[in-house]
FIPAVEX-674338 format. One record per residue (C-alpha): x, y, z. Coordinates in steps of 0.05 Angstrom, whole numbers, plus 5000, padded with zeros to 4 digits. Layout:
REM FIPAVEX-674338
<r xx="X" yy="Y" zz="Z"/>
...
END
This chain:
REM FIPAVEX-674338
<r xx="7777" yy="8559" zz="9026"/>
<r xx="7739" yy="8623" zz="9005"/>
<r xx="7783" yy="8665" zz="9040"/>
<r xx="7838" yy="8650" zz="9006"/>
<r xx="7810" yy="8639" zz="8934"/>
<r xx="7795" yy="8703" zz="8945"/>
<r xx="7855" yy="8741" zz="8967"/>
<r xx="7895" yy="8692" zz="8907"/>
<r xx="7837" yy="8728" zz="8858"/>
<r xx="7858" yy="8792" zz="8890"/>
<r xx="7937" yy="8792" zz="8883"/>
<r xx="7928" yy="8760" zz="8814"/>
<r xx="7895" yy="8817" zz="8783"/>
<r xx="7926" yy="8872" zz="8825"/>
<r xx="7995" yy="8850" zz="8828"/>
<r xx="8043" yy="8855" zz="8889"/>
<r xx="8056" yy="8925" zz="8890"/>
<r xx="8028" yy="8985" zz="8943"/>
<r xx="7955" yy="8980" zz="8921"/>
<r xx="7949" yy="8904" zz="8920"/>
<r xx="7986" yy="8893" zz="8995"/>
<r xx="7930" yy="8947" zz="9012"/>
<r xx="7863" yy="8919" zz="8981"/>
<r xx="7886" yy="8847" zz="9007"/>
<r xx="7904" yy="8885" zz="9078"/>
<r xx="7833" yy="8917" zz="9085"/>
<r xx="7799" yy="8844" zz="9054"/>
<r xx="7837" yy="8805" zz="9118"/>
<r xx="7825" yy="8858" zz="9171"/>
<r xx="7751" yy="8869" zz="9145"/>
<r xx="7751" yy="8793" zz="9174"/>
<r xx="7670" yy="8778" zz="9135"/>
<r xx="7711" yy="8734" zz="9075"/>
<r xx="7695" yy="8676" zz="9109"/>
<r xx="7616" yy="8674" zz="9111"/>
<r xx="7559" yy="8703" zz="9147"/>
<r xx="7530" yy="8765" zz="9108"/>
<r xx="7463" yy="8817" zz="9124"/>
<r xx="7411" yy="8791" zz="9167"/>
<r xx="7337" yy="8814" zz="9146"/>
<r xx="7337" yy="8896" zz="9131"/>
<r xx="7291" yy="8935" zz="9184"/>
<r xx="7288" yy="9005" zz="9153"/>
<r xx="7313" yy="9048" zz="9093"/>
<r xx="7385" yy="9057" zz="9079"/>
<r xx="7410" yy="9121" zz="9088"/>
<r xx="7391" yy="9172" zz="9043"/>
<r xx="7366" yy="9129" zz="8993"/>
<r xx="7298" yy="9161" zz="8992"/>
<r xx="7280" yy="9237" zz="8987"/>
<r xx="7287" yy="9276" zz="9056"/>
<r xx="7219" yy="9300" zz="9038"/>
<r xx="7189" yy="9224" zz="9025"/>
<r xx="7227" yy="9187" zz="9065"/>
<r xx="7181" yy="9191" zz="9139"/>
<r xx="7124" yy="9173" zz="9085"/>
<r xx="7155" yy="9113" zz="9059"/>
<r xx="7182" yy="9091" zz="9126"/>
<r xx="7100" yy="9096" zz="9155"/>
<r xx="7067" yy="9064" zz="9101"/>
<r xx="7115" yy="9014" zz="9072"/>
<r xx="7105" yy="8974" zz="9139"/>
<r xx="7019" yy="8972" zz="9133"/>
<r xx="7019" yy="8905" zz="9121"/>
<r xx="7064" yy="8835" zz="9124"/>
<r xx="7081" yy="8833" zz="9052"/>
<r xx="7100" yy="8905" zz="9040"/>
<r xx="7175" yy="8936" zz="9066"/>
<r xx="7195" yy="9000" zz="9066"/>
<r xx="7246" yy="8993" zz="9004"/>
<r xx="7196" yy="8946" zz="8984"/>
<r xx="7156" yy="9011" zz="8971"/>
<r xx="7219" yy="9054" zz="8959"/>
<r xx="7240" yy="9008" zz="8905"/>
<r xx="7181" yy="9015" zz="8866"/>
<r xx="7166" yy="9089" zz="8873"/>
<r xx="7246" yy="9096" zz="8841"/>
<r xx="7229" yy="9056" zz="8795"/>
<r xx="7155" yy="9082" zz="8770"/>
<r xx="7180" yy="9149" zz="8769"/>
<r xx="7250" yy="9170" zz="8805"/>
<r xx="7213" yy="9195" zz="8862"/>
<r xx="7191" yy="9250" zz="8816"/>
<r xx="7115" yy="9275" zz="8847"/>
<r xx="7105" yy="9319" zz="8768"/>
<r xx="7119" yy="9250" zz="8729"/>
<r xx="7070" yy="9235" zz="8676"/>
<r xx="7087" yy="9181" zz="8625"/>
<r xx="7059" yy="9165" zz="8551"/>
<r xx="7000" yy="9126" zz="8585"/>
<r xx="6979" yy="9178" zz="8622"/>
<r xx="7007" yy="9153" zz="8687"/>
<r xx="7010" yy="9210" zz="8737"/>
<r xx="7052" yy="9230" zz="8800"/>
<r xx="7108" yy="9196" zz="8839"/>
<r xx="7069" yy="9126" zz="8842"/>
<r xx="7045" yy="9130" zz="8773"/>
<r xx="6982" yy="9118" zz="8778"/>
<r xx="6928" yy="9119" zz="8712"/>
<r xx="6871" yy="9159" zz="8722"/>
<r xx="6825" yy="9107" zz="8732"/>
<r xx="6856" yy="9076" zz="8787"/>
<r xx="6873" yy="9130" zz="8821"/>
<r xx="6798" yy="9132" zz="8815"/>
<r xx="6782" yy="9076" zz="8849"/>
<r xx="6845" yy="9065" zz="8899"/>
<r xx="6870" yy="9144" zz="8912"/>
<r xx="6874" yy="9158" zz="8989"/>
<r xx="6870" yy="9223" zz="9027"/>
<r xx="6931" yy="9212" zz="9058"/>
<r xx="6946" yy="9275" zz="9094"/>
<r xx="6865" yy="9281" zz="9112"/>
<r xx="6862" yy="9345" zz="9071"/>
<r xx="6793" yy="9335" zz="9038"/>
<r xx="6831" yy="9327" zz="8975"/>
<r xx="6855" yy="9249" zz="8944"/>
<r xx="6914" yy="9292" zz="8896"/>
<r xx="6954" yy="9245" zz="8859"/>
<r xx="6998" yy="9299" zz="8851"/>
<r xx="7010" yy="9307" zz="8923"/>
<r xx="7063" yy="9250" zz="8949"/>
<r xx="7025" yy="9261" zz="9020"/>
<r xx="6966" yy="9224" zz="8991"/>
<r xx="7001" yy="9182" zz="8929"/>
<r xx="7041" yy="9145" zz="8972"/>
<r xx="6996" yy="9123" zz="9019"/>
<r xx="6961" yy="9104" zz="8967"/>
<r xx="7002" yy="9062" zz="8939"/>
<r xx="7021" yy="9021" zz="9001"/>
<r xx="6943" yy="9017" zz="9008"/>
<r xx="6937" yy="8987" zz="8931"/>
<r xx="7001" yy="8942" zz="8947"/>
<r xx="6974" yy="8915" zz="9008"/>
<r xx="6890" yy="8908" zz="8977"/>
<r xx="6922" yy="8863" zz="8924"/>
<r xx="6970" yy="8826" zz="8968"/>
<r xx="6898" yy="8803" zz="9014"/>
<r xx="6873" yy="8776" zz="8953"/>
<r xx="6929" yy="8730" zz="8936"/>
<r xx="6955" yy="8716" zz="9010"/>
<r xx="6930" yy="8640" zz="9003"/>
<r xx="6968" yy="8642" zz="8940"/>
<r xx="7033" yy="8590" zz="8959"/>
<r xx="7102" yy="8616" zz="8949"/>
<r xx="7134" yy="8686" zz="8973"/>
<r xx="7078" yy="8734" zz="9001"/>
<r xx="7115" yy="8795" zz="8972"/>
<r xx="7139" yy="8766" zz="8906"/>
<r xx="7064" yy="8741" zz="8888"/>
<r xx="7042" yy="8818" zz="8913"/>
<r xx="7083" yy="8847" zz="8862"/>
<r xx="7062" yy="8792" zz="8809"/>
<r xx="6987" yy="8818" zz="8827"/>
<r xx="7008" yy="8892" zz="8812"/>
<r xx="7028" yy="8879" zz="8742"/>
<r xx="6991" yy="8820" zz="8715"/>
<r xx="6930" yy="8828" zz="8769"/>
<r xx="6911" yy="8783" zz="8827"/>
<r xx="6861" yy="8726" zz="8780"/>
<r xx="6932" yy="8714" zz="8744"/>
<r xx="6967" yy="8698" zz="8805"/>
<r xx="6912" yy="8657" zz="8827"/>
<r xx="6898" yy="8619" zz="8778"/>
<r xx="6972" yy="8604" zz="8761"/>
<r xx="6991" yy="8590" zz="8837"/>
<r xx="7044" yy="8639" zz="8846"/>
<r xx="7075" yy="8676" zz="8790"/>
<r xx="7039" yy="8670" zz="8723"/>
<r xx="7103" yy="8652" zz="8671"/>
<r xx="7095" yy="8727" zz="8634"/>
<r xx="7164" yy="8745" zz="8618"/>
<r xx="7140" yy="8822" zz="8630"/>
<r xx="7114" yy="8799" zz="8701"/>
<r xx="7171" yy="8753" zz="8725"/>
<r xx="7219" yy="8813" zz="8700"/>
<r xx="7180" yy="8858" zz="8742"/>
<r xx="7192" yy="8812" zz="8800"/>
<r xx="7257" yy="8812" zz="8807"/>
<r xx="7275" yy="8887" zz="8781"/>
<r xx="7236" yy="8908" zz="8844"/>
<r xx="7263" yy="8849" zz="8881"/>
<r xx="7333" yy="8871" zz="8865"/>
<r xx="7314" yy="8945" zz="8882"/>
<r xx="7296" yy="8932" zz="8943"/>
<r xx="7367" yy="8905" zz="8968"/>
<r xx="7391" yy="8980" zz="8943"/>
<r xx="7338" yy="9013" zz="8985"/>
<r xx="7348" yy="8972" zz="9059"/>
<r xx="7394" yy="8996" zz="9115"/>
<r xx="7430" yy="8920" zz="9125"/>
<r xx="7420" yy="8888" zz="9187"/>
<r xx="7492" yy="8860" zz="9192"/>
<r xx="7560" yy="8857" zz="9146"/>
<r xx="7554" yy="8849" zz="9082"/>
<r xx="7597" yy="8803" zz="9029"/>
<r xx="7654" yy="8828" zz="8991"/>
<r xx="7650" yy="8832" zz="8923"/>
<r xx="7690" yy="8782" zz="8880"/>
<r xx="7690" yy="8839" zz="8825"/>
<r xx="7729" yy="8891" zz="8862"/>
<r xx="7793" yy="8868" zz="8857"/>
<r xx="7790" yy="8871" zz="8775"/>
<r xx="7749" yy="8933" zz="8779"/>
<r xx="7805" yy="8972" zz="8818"/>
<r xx="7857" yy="8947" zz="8763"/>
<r xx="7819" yy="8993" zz="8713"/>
<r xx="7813" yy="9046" zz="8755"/>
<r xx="7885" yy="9038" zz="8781"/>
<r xx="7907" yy="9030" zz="8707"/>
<r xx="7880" yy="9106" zz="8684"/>
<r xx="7909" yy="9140" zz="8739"/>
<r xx="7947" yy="9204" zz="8713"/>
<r xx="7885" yy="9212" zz="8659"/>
<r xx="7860" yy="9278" zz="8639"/>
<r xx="7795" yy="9295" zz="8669"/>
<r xx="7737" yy="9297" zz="8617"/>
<r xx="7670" yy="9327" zz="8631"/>
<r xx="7621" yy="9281" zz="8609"/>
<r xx="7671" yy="9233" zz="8596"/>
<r xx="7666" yy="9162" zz="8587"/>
<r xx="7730" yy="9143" zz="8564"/>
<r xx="7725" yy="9130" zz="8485"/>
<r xx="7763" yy="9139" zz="8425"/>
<r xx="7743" yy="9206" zz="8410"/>
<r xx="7746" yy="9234" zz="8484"/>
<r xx="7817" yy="9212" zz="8479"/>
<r xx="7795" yy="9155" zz="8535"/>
<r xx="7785" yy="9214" zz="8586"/>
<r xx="7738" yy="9208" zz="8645"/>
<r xx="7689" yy="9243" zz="8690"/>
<r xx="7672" yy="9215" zz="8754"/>
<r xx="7621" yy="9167" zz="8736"/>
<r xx="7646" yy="9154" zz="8672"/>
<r xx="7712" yy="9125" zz="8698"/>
<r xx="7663" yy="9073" zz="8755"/>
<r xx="7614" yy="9054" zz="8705"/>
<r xx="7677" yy="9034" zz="8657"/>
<r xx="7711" yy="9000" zz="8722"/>
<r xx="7653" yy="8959" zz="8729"/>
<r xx="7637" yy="8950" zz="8661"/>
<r xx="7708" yy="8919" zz="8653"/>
<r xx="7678" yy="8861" zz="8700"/>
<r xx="7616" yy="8851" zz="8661"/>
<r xx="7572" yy="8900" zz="8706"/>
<r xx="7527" yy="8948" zz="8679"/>
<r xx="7519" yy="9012" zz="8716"/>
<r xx="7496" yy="9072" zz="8714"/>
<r xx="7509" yy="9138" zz="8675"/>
<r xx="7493" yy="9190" zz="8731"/>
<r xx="7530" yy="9176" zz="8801"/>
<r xx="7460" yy="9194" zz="8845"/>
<r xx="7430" yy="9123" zz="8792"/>
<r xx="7504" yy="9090" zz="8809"/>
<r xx="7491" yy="9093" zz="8888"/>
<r xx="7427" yy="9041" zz="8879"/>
<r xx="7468" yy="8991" zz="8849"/>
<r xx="7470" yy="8953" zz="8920"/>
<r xx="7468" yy="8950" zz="8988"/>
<r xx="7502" yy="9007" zz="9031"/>
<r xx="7568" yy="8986" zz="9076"/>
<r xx="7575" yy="9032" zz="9134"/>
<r xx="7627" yy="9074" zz="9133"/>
<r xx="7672" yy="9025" zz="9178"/>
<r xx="7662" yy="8972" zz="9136"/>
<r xx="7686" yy="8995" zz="9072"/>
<r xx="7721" yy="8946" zz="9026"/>
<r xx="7769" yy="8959" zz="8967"/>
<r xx="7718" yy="8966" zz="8907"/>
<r xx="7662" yy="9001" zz="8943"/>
<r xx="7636" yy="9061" zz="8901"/>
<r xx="7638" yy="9122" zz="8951"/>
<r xx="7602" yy="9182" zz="8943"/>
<r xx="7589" yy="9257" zz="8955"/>
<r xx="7539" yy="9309" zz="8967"/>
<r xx="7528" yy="9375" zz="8991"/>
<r xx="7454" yy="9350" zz="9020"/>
<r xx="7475" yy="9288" zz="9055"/>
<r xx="7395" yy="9270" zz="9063"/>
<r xx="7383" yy="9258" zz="8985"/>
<r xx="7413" yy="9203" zz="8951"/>
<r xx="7394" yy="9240" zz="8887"/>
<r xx="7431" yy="9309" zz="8907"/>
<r xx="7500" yy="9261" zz="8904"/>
<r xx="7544" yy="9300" zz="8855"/>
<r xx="7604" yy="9261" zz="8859"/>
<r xx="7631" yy="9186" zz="8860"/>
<r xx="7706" yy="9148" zz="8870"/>
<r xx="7717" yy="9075" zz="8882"/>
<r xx="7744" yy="9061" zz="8948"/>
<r xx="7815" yy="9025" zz="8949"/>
<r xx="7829" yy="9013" zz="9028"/>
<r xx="7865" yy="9059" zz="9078"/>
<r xx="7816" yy="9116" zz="9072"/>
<r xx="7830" yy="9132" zz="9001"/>
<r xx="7797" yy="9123" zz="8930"/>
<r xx="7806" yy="9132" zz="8855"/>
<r xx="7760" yy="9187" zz="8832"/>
<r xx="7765" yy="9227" zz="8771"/>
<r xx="7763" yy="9297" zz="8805"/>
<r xx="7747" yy="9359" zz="8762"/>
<r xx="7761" yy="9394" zz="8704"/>
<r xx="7848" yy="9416" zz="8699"/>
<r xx="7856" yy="9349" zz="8755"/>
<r xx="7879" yy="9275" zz="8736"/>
<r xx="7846" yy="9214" zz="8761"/>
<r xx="7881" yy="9208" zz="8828"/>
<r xx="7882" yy="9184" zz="8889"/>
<r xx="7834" yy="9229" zz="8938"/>
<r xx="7817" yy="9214" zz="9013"/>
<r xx="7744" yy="9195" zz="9023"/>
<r xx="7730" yy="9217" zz="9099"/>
<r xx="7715" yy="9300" zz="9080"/>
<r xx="7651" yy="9326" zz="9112"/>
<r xx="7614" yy="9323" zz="9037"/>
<r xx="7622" yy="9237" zz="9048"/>
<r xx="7553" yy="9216" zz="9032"/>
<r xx="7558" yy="9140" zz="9030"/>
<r xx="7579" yy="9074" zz="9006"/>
<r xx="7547" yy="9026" zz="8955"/>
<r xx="7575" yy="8950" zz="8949"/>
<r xx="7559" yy="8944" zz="8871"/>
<r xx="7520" yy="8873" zz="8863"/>
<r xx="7502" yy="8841" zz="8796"/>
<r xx="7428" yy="8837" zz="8812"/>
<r xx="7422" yy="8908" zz="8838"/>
<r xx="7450" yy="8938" zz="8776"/>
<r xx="7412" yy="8894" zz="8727"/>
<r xx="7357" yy="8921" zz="8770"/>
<r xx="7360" yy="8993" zz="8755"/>
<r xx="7333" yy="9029" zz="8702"/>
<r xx="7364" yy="9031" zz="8632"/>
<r xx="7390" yy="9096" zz="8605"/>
<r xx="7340" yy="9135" zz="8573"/>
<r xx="7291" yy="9077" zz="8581"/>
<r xx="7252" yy="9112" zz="8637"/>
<r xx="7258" yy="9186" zz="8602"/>
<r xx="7172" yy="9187" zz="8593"/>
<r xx="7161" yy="9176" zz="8664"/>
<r xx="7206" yy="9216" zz="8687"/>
<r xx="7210" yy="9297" zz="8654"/>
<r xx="7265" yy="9345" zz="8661"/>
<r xx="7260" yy="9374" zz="8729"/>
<r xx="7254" yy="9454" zz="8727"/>
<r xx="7308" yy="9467" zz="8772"/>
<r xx="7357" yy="9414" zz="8737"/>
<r xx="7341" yy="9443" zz="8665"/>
<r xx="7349" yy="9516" zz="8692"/>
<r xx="7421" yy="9499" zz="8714"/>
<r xx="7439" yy="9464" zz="8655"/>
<r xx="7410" yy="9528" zz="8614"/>
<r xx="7460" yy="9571" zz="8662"/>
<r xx="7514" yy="9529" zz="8655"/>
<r xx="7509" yy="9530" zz="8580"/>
<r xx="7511" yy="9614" zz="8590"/>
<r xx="7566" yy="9610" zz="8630"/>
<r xx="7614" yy="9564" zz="8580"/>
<r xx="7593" yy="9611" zz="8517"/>
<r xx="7626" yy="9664" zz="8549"/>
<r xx="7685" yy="9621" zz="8568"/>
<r xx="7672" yy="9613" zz="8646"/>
<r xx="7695" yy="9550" zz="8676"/>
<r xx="7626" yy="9513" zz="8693"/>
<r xx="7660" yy="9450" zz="8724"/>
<r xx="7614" yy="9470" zz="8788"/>
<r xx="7549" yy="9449" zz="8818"/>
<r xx="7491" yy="9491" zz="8827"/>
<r xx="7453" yy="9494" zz="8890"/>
<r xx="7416" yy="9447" zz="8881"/>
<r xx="7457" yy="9391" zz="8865"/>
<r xx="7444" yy="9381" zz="8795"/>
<r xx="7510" yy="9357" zz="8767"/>
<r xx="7560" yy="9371" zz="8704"/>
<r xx="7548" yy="9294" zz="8684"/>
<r xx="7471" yy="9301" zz="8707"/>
<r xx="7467" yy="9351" zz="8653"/>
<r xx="7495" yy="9312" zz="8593"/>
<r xx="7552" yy="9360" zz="8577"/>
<r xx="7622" yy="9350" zz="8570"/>
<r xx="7682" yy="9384" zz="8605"/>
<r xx="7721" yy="9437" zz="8561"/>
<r xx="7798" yy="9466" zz="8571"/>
<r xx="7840" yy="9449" zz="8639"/>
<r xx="7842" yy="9497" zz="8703"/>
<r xx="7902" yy="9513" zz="8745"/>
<r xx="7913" yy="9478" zz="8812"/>
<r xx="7908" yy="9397" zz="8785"/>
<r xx="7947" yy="9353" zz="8812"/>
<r xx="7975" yy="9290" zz="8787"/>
<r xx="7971" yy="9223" zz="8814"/>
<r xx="8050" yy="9219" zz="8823"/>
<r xx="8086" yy="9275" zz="8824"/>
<r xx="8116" yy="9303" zz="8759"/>
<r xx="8090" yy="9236" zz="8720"/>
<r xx="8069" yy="9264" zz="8644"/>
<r xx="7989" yy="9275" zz="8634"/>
<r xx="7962" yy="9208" zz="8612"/>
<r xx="8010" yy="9165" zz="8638"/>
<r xx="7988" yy="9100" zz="8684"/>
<r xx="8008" yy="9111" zz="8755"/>
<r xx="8045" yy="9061" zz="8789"/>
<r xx="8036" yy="9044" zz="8855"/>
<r xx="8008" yy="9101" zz="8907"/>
<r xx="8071" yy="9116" zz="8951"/>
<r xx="8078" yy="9170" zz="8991"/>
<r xx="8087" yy="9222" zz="8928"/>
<r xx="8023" yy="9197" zz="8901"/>
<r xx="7983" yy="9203" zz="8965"/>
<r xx="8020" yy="9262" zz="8983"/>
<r xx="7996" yy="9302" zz="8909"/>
<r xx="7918" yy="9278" zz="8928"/>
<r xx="7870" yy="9332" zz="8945"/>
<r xx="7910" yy="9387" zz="8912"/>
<r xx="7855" yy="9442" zz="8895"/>
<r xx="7788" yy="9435" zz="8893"/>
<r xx="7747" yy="9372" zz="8870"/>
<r xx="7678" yy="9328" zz="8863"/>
<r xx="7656" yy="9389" zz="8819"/>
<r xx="7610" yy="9339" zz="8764"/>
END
C-alpha cells in the first residue's frame, strides 16, 4: 500500500511529463518503497569527518559500549565544526570545547607527547571519548538507552541522570539529546538501504519549476535578488518549500542525513562536489538529484539552473535530507562564537573581494575549498558560455520537461564554481 501511496504522491506533484515518468522510474527500480531500511551503522560515512580527524574519531569513538564513532563525530561538529582554534564566549577551547577546568581534570595525552594540549586534536579527542565514556560508567545502571543517558550526563551531569532515572526533564538537556542523536544518523556509513524520502517528490517541483533562472551568487531567491539562486540557495528553498529547514552553506547541507551510495540514489537526494573528496567541509558545490544520472543545480555565474549530470570525477556524495537530521544541525549564525573565521577562508574571501573591485569574475574557488556562498557574497554580471535549460527558452522562463534539447544544453561551460 506504501508503494503506491507513494508513487500517487509522486505523479500528483510532478505531473505526467519527462521528469515525473523518471523520478517514479528510479522510485520502482530502486525496489526499497516497500520496507526494510539501514541496519545498525558500523563506521563513519564517507567524508563526513576531516581527513586529518577522521582515523582519530574512528579509534576512540569505539572505547567503550555507549560511545560510536558519529556518536563522537556528531558532537565534535557540533561543539565546534571540527575547528581545533575554536574558542567560544565561555572560554571553551579547541575542537571538543573543553573549559579550562575540565580540561584540567579530564585532558589526555593522547599522542604520548608529554604534553595534554587542548589545542592539539591528537590529545582533545581522545579526550573526549575518555570524558564521554568516564560519565557513561557512572550512569550505566541508569535504565533506558546507554548512549542517550551518556549524553544527558555530559550536559546536565551524571547525579541528574541518576537521580531522575534516565533523562532529567531539562528542556536544554532533552534538546541536547536528540540534536546529537539526530547528528549522529548524518555522521554513520548505513549498514543497508535506506528509505526514500516522502519530501522529494515536492522538493523537485521547486527545483524543476526555476529551471531557466539566472544564476545569483549568494542567492537565495527573494524579491530583491529578482528570485535568483546560487547552488545552495536554490536546495535550501527546495526543501524549505516542504517544510525542511536546511542549511545556508552546501558543506552544513551534506549533514542533513544519512549518505545513499552512489547506486542507490533516489530522485530528491542532494548531491555534491568537491575538489578534496576526503572533507565533507571542502564540498563547494550542491544539485538535487532527479533520476537517470542527472540533477537540478544552479551552476555558476552567466549559467541558468539546469539540468547537469552528476557522475564527473569532482562527485563527492549523496545526502537523503531527513526532518530530524536537519532540525539537528546548527542554526545559522547560532554557532558563530564557537566557531571563528578560519585564516585561510577569510584570506580568500579578502582576495576575492580584490579581485571583483577591479572587475574580475570571482565566481571560482580557491584552493582550498572555501566557497563563493561560504564567503557571504553575492554573484555580480553574467559570463559567456551559459547554457540554458532548453535550448533558446528566454532567461527566467520555467523549463518544461527535460527532453533531449534540455539534456543535450547541460554541462555547457564550466560549473559548481560557489
Amino acid at each position: 500500500m506504501r508503494k503506491f501511496w507513494l508513487i500517487g504522491s509522486l505523479l500528483a506533484v510532478l505531473g505526467t511529463g519527462f521528469v515525473a515518468l523518471l523520478v517514479v522510474g528510479v522510485f520502482v527500480v530502486a525496489g526499497n518503497l516497500t520496507g526494510g531500511g539501514a541496519g545498525r551503522a558500523t563506521g563513519l560515512a564517507k567524508g563526513s569527518v576531516p581527513a586529518a580527524y577522521q582515523a582519530l574519531v574512528q579509534k576512540w569513538g569505539n572505547l567503550c559500549p555507549a560511545l560510536t564513532p558519529a556518536l563522537l563525530a556528531s558532537q565534535l561538529y557540533q561543539e565546534s565544526g571540527f575547528n581545533p582554534r575554536a574558542r567560544s564566549a565561555a572560554a571553551a577551547e579547541g575542537i571538543a570545547q573543553f573549559i579550562p577546568s575540565t580540561w584540567a581534570s579530564h585532558g589526555v595525552d593522547g599522542d604520548k607527547d608529554g604534553v595534554r594540549d587542548v589545542w592539539n586534536p591528537a590529545d582533545a579527542i581522545p579526550s573526549a571519548a575518555s570524558y564521554d565514556c568516564e560519565l557513561a560508567s557512572y550512569v550505566k545502571n541508569v535504565p533506558g538507552d546507554q548512549s542517550a543517558n551518556m549524553l544527558a550526563a555530559y550536559n546536565a551531569g551524571p547525579d541528574a541522570v541518576i537521580r531522575y532515572g534516565g533523562i532529567p526533564p531539562y528542556s536544554e538537556t532533552r534538546n541536547y539529546v536528540k540534536t546529537i542523536r539526530g547528528l549522529e544518523e548524518s555522521f554513520s556509513a548505513p549498514a543497508g538501504r535506506l528509505q526514500p524520502s516522502e519530501q522529494a517528490a515536492a522538493a523537485i517541483s521547486y527545483a524543476q519549476g526555476k529551471l531557466g533562472t539566472p544564476y545569483l551568487w549568494g542567492g537565495t531567491g527573494t524579491a530583491a535578488q529578482r528570485g535568483r539562486f546560487d547552488c545552495s540557495g536554490l536546495t535550501q528553498a527546495a526543501y524549505e518549500s516542504v517544510g525542511i529547514d536546511l542549511p545556508r552553506v552546501a558543506n552544513d547541507q551534506y549533514n542533513a542525513g544519512p549518505h545513499p551510495a552512489r547506486n542507490e540514489l533516489l530522485p530528491g537526494d542532494l548531491v555534491f562536489f568537491s575538489d578534496d573528496l576526503s572533507n565533507s567541509r571542502a564540498i563547494r558545490h550542491v544539485g538535487i538529484y532527479v533520476g537517470g544520472g542527472y540533477m537540478i543545480d544552479a551552476p555558476r555565474t552567466g549559467a541558468v539552473i539546469r539540468f547537469d549530470p552528476v557522475d564527473t570525477p569532482d562527485y563527492f556524495g549523496a545526502t537523503r535530507v531527513t526532518q530530524a537530521a536537519a532540525a539537528a544541525l546548527p542554526e545559522p549564525g547560532a554557532s558563530e562564537s564557537l566557531r571563528p573565521v578560519d585564516e585561510d577562508r577569510e584570506a580568500a574571501r579578502k582576495k576575492a573581494e580584490a579581485k571583483e573591485k577591479a572587475g574580475a569574475d570571482v565566481g571560482g574557488v580557491d584552493a582550498k575549498g572555501a566557497s563563493a556562498e561560504d564567503m557571504g557574497a553575492e554573484g555580480g554580471g553574467a559570463e559567456a558560455g551559459g547554457g540554458a535549460a532548453v535550448a533558446g527558452e528566454p532567461s527566467g522562463a520555467a523549463s518544461p520537461s527535460p527532453g533531449a534539447a534540455a539534456l543535450a544544453g547541460a554541462g555547457v561551460g564550466p560549473r559548481r564554481a560557489d
